[in-house]
C-alpha positions in Angstrom: -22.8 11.1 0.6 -20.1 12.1 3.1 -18.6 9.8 5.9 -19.5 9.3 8.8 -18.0 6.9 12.1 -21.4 4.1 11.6 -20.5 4.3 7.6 -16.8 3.8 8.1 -14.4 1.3 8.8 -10.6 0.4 8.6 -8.6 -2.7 7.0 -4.9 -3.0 8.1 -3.3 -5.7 6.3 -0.5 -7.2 8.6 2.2 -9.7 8.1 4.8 -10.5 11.5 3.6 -7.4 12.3 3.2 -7.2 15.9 5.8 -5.2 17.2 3.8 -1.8 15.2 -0.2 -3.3 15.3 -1.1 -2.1 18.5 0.1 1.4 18.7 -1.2 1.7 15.4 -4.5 0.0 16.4 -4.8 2.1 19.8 -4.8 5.6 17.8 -7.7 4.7 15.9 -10.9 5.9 17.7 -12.5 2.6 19.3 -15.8 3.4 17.9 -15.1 2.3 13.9 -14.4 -1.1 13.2 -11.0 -2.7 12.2 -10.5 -5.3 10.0 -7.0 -6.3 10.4 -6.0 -9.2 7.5 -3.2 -11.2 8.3 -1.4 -13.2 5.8 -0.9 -16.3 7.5 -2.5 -18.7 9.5 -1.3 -17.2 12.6 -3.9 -18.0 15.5 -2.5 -17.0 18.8 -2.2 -13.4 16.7 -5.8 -13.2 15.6 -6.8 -14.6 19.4 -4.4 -11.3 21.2 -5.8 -8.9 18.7 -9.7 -9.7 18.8 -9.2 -10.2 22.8 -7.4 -7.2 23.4 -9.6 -5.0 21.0 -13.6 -5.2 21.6 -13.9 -3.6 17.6 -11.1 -5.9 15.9 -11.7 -8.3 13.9 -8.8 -10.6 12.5 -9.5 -12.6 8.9 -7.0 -15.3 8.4 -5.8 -15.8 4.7 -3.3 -18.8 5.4 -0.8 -17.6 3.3 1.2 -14.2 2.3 -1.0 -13.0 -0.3 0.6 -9.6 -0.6 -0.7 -6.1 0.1 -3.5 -5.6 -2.5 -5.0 -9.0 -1.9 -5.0 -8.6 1.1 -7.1 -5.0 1.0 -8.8 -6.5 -1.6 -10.5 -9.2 1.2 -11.0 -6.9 3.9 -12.7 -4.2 1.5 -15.1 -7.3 0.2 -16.1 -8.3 3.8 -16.6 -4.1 4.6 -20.1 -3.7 5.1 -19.9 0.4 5.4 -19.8 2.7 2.3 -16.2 3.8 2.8 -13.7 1.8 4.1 -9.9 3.5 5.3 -6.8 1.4 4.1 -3.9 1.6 6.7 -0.6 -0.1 6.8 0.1 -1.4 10.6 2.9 1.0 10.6 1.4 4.0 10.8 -0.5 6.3 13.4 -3.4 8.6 13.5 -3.5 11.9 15.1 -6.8 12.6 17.4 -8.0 14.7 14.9 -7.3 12.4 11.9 -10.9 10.6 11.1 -12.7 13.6 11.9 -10.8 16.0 9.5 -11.3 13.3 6.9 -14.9 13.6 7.6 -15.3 17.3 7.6 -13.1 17.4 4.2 -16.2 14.7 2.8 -19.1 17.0 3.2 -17.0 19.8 1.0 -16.2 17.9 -1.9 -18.9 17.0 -3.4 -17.4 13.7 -5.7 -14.7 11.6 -4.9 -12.9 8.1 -5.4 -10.4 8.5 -3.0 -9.3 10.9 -0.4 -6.1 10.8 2.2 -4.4 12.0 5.2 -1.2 13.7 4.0 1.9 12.1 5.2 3.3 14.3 8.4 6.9 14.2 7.1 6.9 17.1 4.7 10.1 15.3 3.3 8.3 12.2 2.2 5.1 13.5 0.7 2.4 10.5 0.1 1.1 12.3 -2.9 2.0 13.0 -6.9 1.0 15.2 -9.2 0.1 14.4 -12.6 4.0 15.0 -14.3 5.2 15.1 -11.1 4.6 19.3 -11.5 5.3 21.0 -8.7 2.0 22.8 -7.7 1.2 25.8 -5.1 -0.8 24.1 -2.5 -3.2 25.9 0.2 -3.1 23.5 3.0 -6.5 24.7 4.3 -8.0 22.9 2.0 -8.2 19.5 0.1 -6.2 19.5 -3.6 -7.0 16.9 -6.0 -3.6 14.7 -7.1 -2.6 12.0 -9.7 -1.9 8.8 -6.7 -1.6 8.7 -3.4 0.6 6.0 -1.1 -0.9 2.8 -0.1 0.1 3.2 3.5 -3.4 5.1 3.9 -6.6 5.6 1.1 -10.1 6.2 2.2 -12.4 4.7 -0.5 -15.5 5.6 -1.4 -16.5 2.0 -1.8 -19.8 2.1 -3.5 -18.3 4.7 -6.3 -15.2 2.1 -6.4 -17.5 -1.1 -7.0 -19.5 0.8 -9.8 -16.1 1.1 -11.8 -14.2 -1.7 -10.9 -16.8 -4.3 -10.0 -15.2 -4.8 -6.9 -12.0 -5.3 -8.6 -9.9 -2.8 -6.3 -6.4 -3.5 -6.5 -4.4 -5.6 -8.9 -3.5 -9.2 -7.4 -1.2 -9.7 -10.1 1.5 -7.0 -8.0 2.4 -8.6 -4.7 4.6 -6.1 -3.4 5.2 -2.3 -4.7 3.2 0.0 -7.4 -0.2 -1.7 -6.8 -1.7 1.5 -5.7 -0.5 3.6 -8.3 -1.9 0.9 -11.0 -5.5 1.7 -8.9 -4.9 5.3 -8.6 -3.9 5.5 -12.4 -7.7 3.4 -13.6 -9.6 5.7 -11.1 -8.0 9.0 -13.1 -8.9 6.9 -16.7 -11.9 6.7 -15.1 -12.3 10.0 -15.0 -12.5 10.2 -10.9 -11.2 12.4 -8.1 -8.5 11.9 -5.3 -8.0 14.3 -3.2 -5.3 14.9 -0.2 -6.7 16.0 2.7 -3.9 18.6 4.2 -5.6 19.0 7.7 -5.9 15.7 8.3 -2.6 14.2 9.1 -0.9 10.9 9.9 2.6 9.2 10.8 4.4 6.5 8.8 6.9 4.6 10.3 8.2 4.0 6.7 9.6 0.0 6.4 8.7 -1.2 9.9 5.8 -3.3 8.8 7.2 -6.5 9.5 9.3 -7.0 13.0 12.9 -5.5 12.3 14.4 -9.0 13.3 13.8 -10.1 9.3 15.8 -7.0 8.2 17.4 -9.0 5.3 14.9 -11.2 4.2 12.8 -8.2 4.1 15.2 -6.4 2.0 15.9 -9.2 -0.3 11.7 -9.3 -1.2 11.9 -5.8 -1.7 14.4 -5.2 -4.3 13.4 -8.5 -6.3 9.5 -7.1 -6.2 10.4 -3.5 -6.7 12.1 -4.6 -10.3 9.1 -7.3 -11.0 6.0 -4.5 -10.0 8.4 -1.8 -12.0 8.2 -4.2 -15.4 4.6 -5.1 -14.5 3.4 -1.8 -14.4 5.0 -0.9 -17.1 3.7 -3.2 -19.7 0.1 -3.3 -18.4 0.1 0.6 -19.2 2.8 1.1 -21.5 3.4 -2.4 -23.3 6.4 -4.8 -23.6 8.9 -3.0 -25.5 8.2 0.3 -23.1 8.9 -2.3 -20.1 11.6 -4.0 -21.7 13.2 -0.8 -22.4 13.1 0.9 -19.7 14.1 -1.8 -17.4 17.0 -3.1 -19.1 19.6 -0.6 -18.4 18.8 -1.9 -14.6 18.7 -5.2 -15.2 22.7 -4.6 -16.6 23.4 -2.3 -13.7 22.2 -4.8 -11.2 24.1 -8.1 -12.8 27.3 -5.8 -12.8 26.8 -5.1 -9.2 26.1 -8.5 -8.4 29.7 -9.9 -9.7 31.3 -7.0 -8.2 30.0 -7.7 -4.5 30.2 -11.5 -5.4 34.4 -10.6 -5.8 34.4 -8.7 -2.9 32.5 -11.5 -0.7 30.0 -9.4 0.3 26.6 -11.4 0.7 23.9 -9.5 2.0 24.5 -6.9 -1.7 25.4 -9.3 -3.3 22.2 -11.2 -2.4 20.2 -7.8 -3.6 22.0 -7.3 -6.8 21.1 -10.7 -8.1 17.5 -10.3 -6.4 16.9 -7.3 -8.5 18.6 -9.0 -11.9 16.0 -12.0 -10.6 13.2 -9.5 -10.7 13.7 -8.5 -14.2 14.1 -11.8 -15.6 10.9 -12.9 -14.6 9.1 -9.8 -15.6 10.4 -10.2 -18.8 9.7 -14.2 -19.3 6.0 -13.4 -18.1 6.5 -15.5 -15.1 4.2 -14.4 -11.9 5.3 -12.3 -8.8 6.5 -15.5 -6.9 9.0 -14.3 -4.7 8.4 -14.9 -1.2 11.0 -14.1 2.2 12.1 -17.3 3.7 11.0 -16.4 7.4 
């Protein structure tokens, strides 16, 4: 079955995210329903959005669930057959949706396709071994993952394999797409990049720049947790353990230098990241949350 605009629809996840939703949100064509998730209980947010946008919808979670919980509701409320996963910090070009449609009636099985990132210096795609491949950008390739920031799913072929188990809840922050990419190629299923179908990431402006550091401090303490995580679901302890270790030291080292030195914001980062490891390693849950 290809896609088409009455069989398609968007989820944006979003989190203090309203300096990038609506110029991401107004290059989406207005005739495909959005789902935006927020993670919080912010009203007067959901109220702008589904007032200023007559094919918006904003779900509520009450809390900061975390990318892939987040997708993971708005894919579960998605009545359509494929459902497009943006972050609110990107934007579509005018041709976008519709190259993503022509690119579904040529392939004739797939789990996931995707725009390719328009910054040929930050490519949203890897290659199984991270091989270096000769591409024809006229036409789809297939790769081993794909960035989180945008993944088209073919939703019924996802629920037959995962039971509508999409992404991992366990990872709040960092490596929960590659976890789903990596079961959809055990699986023995396609993802393919799209190479005429393009689209902009803003990269990091997510969440309004004004919580730069708190922002920062979440990311380096989830980056080491997801790292271990991801790592022992596919690997096992010791491979984590391993692995990790040598940063866990680097980090600690770090940490005491820019504790001498007075230097809080790095040294705040260092003893995030140490913080990270620990609690991979103790088996604790992905707790960390920014103090906004």
């Amino acid at each position: 079955m290809s896609i088409s605009r009455q069989n398609l629809s968007i989820v944006i996840v979003t989190f203090k995210s309203e300096g990038v939703i609506h110029e991401c949100i107004k290059s989406i064509d207005k005739d495909i329903k959005i789902t935006v998730v927020e993670n919080s209980n912010n009203y007067q947010f959901k109220d702008e959005l589904e007032k200023s946008y007559k094919n918006v919808s904003c779900v509520l979670s009450n809390e900061n669930l975390g990318m892939g919980s987040g997708n993971n509701i708005g894919i579960k409320k998605a009545e359509t057959d494929f459902v497009l996963i943006l972050n609110p910090d990107v934007i579509l070009e005018p041709s976008t949706i519709n190259e993503l449609i022509i690119a579904s009636e040529k392939i004739s099985n797939f789990a996931i396709i995707a725009p390719i990132s328009s910054d040929i210096n930050y490519p949203n795609y890897k290659f199984k071994n991270n091989k270096k491949i000769s591409i024809d950008y006229n036409f789809p390739f297939k790769v081993k993952s794909i960035d989180g920031f945008a993944m088209l799913f073919n939703k019924k072929k996802l629920d037959i394999i995962f039971h509508k188990n999409y992404f991992d809840e366990n990872f709040f922050m960092y490596l929960e797409n590659d976890d789903l990419c990596k079961r959809i190629i055990e699986a023995k299923e396609d993802i393919f990049i799209v190479p005429i179908s393009k689209i902009k990431h803003l990269g990091g402006k997510a969440v309004n720049v004004k919580y730069k550091n708190e922002v920062e401090f979440a990311r380096n303490w989830h980056w080491i947790w997801s790292k271990f995580y991801f790592n022992k679901k596919h690997h096992g302890y010791f491979a984590a353990f391993i692995k990790g270790f040598p940063k866990f030291i680097f980090s600690f080292v770090k940490y005491i230098f820019y504790l001498l030195i007075k230097d809080k914001v790095k040294q705040r980062i260092y003893l995030n990241r140490a913080s990270g490891f620990i609690n991979a390693a103790i088996n604790k849950k992905s707790w960390y949350r920014s103090q906004f």
